[in-house]
C-alpha positions in Angstrom: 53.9 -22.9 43.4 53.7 -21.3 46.6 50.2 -21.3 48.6 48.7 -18.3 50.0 46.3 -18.5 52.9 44.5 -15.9 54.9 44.6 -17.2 59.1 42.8 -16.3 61.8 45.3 -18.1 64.2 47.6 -15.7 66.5 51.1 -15.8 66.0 51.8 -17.5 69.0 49.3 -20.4 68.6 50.0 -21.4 64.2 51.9 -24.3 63.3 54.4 -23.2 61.3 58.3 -23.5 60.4 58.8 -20.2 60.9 57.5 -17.0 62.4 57.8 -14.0 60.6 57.9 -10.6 62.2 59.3 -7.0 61.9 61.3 -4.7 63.5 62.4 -1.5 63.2 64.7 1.7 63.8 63.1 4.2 66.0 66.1 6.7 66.5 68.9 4.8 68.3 66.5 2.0 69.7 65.2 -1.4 68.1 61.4 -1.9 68.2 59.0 -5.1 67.3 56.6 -3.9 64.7 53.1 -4.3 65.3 52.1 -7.8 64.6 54.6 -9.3 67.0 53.1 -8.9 70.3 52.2 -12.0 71.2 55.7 -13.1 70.2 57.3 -10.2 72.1 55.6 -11.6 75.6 56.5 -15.0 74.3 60.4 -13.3 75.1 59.0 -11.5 78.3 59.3 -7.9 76.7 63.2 -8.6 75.9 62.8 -9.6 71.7 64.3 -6.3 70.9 67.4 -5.9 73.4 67.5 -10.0 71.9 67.7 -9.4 68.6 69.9 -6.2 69.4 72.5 -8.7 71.1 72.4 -10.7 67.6 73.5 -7.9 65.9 70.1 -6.8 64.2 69.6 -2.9 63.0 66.1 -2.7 62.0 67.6 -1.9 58.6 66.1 -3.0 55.3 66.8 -6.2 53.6 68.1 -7.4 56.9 66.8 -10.6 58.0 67.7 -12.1 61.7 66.9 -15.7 62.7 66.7 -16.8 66.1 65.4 -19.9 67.6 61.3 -19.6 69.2 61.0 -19.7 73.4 58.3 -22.1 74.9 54.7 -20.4 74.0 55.3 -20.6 70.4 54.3 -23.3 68.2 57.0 -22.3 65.5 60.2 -23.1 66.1 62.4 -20.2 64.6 61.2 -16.4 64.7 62.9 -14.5 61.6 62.6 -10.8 62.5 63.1 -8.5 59.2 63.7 -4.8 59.2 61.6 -2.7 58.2 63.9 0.3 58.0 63.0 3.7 60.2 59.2 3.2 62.2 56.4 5.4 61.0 55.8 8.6 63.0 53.0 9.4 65.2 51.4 6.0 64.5 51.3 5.9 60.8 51.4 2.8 58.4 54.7 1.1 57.1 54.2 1.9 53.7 53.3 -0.9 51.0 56.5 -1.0 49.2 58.1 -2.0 52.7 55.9 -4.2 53.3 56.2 -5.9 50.2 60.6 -6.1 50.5 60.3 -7.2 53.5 57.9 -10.0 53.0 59.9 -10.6 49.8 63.2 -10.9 52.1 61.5 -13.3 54.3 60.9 -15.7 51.9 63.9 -15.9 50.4 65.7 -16.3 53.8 63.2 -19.6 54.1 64.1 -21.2 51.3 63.4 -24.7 52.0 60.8 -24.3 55.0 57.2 -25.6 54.1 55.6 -23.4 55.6 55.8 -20.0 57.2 53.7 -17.5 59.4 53.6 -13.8 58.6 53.1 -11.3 61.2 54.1 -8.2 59.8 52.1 -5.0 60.6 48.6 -5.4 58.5 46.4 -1.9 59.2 44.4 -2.8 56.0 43.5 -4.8 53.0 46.2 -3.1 50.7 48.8 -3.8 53.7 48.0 -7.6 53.5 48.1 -7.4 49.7 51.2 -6.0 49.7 52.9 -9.0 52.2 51.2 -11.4 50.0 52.7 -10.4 46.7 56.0 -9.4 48.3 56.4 -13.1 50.1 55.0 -15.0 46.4 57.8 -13.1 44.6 60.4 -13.3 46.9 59.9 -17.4 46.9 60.4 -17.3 43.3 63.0 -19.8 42.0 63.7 -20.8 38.4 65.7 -24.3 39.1 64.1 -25.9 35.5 67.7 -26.8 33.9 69.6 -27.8 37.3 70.3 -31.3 37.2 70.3 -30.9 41.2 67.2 -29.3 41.0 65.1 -32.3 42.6 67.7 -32.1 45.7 67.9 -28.4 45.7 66.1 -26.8 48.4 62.7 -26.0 47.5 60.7 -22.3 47.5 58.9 -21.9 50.4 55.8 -23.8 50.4 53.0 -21.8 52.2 52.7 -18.4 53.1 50.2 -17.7 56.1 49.0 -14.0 56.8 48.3 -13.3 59.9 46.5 -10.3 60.8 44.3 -10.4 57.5 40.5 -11.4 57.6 39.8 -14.2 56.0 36.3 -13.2 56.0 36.4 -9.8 54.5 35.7 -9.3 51.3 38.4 -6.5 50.8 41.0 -8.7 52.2 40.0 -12.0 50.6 39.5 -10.3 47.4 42.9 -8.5 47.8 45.0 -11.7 48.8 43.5 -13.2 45.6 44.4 -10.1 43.3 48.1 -10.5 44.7 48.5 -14.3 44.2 46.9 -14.0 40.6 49.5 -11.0 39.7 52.1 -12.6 41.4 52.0 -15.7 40.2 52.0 -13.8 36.2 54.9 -11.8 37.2 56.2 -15.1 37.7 55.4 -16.3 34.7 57.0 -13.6 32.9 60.3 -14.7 35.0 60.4 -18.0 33.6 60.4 -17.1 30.1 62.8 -14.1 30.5 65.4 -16.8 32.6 64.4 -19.6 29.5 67.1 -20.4 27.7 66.9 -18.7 24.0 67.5 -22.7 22.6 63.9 -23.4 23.8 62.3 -20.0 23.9 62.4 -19.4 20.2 59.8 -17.2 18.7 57.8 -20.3 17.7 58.0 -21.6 21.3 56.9 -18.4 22.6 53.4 -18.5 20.7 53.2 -21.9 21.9 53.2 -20.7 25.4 50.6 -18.0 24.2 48.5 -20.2 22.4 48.6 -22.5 25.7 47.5 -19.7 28.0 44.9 -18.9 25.7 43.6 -22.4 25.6 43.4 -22.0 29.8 42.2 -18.7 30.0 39.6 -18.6 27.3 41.6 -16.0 25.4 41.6 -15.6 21.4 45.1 -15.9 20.4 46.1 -15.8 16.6 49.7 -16.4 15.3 51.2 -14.8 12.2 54.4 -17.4 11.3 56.5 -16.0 8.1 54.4 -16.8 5.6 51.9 -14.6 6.9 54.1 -12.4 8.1 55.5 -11.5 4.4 51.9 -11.9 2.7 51.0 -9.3 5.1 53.7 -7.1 4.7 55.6 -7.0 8.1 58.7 -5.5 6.6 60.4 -5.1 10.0 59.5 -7.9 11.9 60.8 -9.9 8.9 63.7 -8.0 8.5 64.8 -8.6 12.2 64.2 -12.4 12.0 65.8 -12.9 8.5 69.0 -14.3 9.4 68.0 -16.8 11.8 67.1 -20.4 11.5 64.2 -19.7 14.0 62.0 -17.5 12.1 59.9 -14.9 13.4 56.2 -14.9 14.8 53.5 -11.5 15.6 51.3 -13.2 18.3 47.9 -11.3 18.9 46.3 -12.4 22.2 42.9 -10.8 23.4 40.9 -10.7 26.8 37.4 -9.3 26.2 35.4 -8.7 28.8 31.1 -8.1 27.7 30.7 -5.2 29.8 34.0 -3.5 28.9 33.7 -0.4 27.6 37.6 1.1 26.4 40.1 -1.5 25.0 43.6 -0.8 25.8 46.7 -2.6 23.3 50.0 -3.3 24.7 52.6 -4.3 22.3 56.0 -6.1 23.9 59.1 -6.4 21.7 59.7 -10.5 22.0 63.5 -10.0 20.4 64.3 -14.1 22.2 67.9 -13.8 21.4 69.4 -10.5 20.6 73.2 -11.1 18.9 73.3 -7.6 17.5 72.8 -9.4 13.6 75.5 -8.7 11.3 76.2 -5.2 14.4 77.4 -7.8 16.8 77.5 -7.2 20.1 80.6 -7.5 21.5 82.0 -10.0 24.1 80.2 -8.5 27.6 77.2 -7.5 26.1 75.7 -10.2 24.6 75.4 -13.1 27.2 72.5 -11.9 28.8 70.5 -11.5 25.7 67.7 -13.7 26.0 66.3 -11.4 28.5 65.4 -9.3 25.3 61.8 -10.0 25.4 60.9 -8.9 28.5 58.8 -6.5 27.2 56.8 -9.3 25.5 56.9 -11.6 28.2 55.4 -8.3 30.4 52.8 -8.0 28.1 51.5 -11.9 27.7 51.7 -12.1 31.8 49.4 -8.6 31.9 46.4 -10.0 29.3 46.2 -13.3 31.5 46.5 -11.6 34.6 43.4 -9.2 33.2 41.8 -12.2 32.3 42.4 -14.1 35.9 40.9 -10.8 37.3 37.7 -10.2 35.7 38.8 -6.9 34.6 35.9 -4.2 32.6 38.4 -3.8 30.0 39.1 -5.0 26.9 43.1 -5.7 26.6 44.8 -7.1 23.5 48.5 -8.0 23.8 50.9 -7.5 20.5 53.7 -9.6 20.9 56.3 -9.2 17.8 58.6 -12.1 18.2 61.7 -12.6 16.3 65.6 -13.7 16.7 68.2 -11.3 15.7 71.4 -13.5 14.5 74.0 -12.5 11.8 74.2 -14.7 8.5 74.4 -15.1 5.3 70.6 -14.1 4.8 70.6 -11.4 7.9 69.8 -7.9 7.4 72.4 -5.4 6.6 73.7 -1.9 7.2 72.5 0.4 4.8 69.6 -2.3 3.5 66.1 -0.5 3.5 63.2 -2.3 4.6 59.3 -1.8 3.8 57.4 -1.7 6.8 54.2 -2.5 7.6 52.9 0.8 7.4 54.5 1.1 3.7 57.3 4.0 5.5 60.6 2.7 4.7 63.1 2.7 6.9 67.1 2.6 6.3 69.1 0.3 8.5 72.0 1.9 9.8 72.7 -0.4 12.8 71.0 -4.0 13.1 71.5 -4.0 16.8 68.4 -1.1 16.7 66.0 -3.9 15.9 63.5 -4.1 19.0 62.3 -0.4 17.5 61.6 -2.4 13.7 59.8 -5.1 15.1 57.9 -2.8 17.4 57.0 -0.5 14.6 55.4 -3.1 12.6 53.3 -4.2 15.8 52.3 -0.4 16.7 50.9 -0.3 13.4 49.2 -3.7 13.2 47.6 -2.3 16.7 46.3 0.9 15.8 44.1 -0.7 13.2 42.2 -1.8 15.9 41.4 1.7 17.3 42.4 1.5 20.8 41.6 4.1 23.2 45.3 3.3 24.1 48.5 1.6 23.2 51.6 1.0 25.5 54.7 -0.8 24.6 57.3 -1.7 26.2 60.4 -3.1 25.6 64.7 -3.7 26.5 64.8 -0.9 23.8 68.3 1.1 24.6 71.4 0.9 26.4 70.9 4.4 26.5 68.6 4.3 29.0 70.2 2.7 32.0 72.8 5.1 31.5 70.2 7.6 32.2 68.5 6.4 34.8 70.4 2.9 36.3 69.5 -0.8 36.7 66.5 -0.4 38.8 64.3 2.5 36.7 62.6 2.3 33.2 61.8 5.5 31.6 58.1 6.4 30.2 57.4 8.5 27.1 54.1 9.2 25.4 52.4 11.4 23.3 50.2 12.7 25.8 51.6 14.6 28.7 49.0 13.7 31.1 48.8 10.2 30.3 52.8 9.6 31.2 51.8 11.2 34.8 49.4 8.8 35.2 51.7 5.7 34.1 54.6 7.6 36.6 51.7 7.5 39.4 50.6 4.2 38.5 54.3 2.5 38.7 54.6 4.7 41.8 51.8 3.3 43.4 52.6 -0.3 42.8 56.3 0.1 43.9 57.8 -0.3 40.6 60.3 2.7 40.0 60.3 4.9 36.5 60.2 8.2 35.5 59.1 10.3 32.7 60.9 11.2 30.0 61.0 13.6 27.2 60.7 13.3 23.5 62.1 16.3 22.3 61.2 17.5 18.4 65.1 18.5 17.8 66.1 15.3 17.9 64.1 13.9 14.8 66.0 15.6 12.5 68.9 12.9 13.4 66.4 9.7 11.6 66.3 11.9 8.5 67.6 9.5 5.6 68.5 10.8 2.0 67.5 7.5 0.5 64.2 5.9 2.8 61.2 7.9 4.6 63.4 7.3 7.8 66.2 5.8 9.8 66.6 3.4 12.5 69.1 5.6 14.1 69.7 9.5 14.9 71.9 11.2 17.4 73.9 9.4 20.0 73.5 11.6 22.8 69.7 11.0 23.7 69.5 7.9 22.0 66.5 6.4 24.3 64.8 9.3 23.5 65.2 8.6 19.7 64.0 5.0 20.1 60.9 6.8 21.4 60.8 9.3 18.5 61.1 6.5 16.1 58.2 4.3 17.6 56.0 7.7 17.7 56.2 7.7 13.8 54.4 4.3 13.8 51.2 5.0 16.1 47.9 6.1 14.4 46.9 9.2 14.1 44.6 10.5 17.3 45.9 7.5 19.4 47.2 7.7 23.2 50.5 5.8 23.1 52.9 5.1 25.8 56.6 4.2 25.5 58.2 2.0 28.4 61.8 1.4 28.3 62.1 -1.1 31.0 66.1 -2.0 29.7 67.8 -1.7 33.1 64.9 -3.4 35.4 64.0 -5.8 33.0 67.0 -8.7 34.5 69.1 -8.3 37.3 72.8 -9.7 37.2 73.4 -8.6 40.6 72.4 -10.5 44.1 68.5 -10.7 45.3 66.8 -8.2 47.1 63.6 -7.8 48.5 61.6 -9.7 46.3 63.5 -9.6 43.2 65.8 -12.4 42.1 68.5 -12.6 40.4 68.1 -13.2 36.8 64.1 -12.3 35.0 62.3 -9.3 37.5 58.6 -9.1 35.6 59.0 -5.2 35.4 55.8 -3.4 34.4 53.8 -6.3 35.2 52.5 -4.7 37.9 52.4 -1.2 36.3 50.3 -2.7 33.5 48.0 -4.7 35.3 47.2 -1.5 37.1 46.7 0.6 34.5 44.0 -2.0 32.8 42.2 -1.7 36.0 42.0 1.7 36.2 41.0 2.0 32.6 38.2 -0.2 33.2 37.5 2.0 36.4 36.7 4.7 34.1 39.9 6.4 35.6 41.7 6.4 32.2 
């Protein structure tokens, strides 16, 4: 686990094994970030036209290391760029910040300990460094058999330029490490192997976290599940060996006043059931309950925080695998509700074991639910790898998630559930379908889930499917592999709701 500390020390007098600084473009011409000016003299006014020489732009995700002059404690300065300098003395912008910080961290791999002085105007600037360099020194190295000689995470981040002292910035250094560090915790069950992160397993972690946190976590295992009536979640986890689990896990707080339920499709290996996924599109499938994993790591992140909010987490937890006992196309299924749904496709499960949890939730009386989930394929054709889509049943409360996500530098964007495309589920022999039209299908998903929400409830939909696990190299501060998408969204959102905001 990396450290996080707050320093008063200047850049040019901390011990470190590296300095951190920015740089940036302004026009044609390289310039040091604010932050570095004690390291600039350190180079006698030349670190730009240095740096220049080494080939650096100023560009983002661009890291340059060069070695430290005499004045410096460190030994190595690694300048990262910042992209194009503010205008007329404005701030870098948080999100930046955060990529950059994330950048530099992954660039140090192996160092035990590095100063960050990268341009810090306020409390939500240090925040911002803080949670970029703790995700960007993730590494999940668990089933490596060279992971004890693999290089380790950086050990310790130092911000310089924060005030230790301050409330604000003390308080929101610890805000960053405590969501951080559940992003994180998201990332290793998302990057588990779906061999050990069965549905059983899962609730273990739950039950675990709830045992540290002082959160009340009840688990529904089959038997319960079909006393209960849980049509769909059953129906999903029928044909596997590992059989399927509805975790409940709560964080009340005395002086809350709203209660906000998220519910997180926990789908731990998704082979398409007896619709099997063909060769391509099925090796990255444990990575099918992020949405659950995002969920668990937002109720212990509102716990870690204090928050004035009541949150309850719904995680519906099952394995989708073809056999002889799987669920079949054209088999109808009771669900929890007592609506009946047909089965056209068995690879459009995460929306069955969702619609058994949206229910289950809304008997609470929530003054919200939001669920999210890997629901569609559909939906990173929309909108790409890096963007989840958000629908809801209120207009104005999908702006707010879209402003939220904005805010915390997570990318989305709202989406539409149009009436027309209902029509599409219609089913001559149950109450419903778990498929309509192609064309639009994320939207259906969304549609489909909307039948399952109680009556006068604010729901949300987010469809984090292309963010959710990146195949693709590391940037900033996301790795390769598990992101934590809507983590941060999330955790928001529940403070904001217990703000009164909501």
């Amino acid at each position: 686990m990396t450290a996080l500390t707050l320093s008063t020390a200047g850049a040019a007098t901390l011990r470190a094994d590296a300095l951190v600084i920015g740089v940036a473009k302004s026009g044609k011409t390289l310039v040091v970030a604010p932050g570095a000016e004690a390291v600039d003299k350190a180079f006698d006014g030349r670190l730009a036209a240095v740096l220049e020489t080494l080939g650096a732009s100023g560009a983002e995700g661009e890291a340059t290391k060069l070695p430290a002059p005499a004045g410096l404690k460190a030994p190595v300065v690694l300048a990262v760029g910042l992209g194009s300098a503010p205008e007329d003395g404005a701030s870098y912008g948080a999100e930046t910040l955060r990529r950059a910080a994330g950048v530099a961290a992954r660039t140090l791999t192996g160092s035990k300990k590095a100063a960050f002085a990268l341009p810090i105007d306020d409390a939500e600037d240090a925040a911002a460094i803080a949670e970029g360099a703790l995700l960007g020194a993730y590494a999940f190295t668990t089933y490596q058999e060279n992971g004890k000689d693999a290089k380790k995470p950086l050990g310790e981040v130092a911000l310089l330029g924060a005030k230790p002292r301050d409330k604000a910035h003390k308080a929101a250094a610890e805000r960053a490490q405590a969501v951080a560090e559940e992003i994180n915790r998201a990332r290793d069950l998302i990057n588990m192997p779906p061999n050990d992160l069965t549905p059983a397993a899962f609730a273990a972690a739950a039950q675990a976290a709830g045992k540290e946190h002082g959160l009340k976590v009840q688990v529904l295992d089959e038997k319960a599940l079909a006393k209960g009536g849980f049509g769909g979640i059953l129906g999903v986890g029928v044909g596997s060996q590992n059989p399927p689990r509805l975790v409940r896990i709560g964080y009340t707080h005395p002086k809350a006043e709203k209660t906000l339920a998220l519910v997180g499709k926990g789908i731990t290996y998704d082979s398409g059931g007896i619709s099997l996924k063909p060769a391509g599109h099925n090796e990255t499938m444990k990575c099918d309950m992020s949405g659950a994993a995002a969920v668990f790591s937002t109720v212990v992140a509102a716990a870690r925080l204090g928050l004035e909010v009541n949150v309850t987490g719904w995680l519906a937890l099952a394995e989708n695998m073809p056999s002889g006992s799987a669920t079949r196309p054209g088999d109808v299924l009771r669900m929890y509700s007592g609506k009946t749904v047909e089965v056209l496709n068995t690879d459009a499960e995460g929306r069955l074991v969702l619609a058994d949890a949206l229910t289950r939730a809304s008997e609470e009386h929530p003054d919200a639910i939001v669920d999210v989930a890997t629901l569609t394929g559909a939906m990173v054709l929309a909108l790409g790898n890096r963007t989840f889509g958000i629908m809801a049943n209120d207009d104005d409360y999908r702006s707010a998630i879209h402003e939220i996500a904005e805010e915390v530098g997570e990318a989305s964007w709202p989406m539409p559930l149009p009436a027309d495309l209902r029509k599409g589920m219609d089913s001559p022999t149950a109450d419903i379908a778990n498929m309509g039209e192609r064309m639009g299908g994320g939207l259906v998903a969304g549609l489909f889930l909307q039948e399952f929400v109680g009556e006068g409830i604010t729901w949300a939909h987010l469809d984090i499917a292309g963010p959710a696990f990146h195949e693709g190299a590391p940037y900033g501060y996301t790795p390769k592999g598990g992101t934590g998408s809507s983590v941060r969204t999330l955790v928001r959102l529940a403070e904001l709701t217990a703000a009164g905001e909501l």
